[in-house]
N, C-alpha and C positions, 0 to 999 in steps of 0.2 A: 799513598801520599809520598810523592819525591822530596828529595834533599832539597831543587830550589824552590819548591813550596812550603816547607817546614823552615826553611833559614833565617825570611823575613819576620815569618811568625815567632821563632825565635832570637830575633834582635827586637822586636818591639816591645814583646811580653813578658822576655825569660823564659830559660829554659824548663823551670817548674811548670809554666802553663804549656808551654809544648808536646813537652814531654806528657802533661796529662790527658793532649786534645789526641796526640800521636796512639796512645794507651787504649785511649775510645774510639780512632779510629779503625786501628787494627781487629782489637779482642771485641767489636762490634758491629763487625760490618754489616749494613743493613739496617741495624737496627735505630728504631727513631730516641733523640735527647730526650731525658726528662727533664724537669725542671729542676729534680738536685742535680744532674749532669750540669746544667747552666750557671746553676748558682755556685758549686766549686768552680767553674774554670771564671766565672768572674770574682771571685774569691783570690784565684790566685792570679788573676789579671791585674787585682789593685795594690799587690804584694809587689812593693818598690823598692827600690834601695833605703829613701827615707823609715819608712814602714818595717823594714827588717834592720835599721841603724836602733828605733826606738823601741824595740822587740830586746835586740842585743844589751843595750842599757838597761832594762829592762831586767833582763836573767841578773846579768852583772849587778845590779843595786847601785844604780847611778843617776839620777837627779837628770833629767833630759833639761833641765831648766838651770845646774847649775852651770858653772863654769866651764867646769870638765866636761860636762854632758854636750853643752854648746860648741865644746872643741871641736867633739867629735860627729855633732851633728855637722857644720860647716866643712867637714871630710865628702858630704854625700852630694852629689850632685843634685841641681835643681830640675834637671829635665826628665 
């Protein structure tokens, strides 16, 4: 796998999903996906900013519905 084949894949997904498709590519070559192969990289395919903003709330004990929580949800982008 090259750099400008990994790049796009890492601006669409995140570096977590590349880095794990990279991970399977390398330490696997040849070998066929299974379906928990599939089900992590879409696991960490829908790991978004929003997704890891309500995660962080989350740890921290923050009300995603208060005030506060809505500050900082409105930090995350919508795309």
């Amino acid at each position: 796998m090259t750099w400008a084949a990994l790049i796009p894949v890492i601006i669409q997904y995140g570096l977590p999903f590349a880095e794990k498709l990279w991970s399977q590519w390398t330490n696997n070559a040849g070998a066929t996906p299974t379906q928990g192969d599939w089900d992590e990289l879409k696991a960490l395919a829908s790991n978004n900013a929003r997704t890891q903003m309500l995660a962080a709330l989350s740890r921290a004990g923050i009300d995603p519905n208060s005030p506060t929580g809505q500050q900082f949800i409105a930090l995350v982008p919508t795309t």
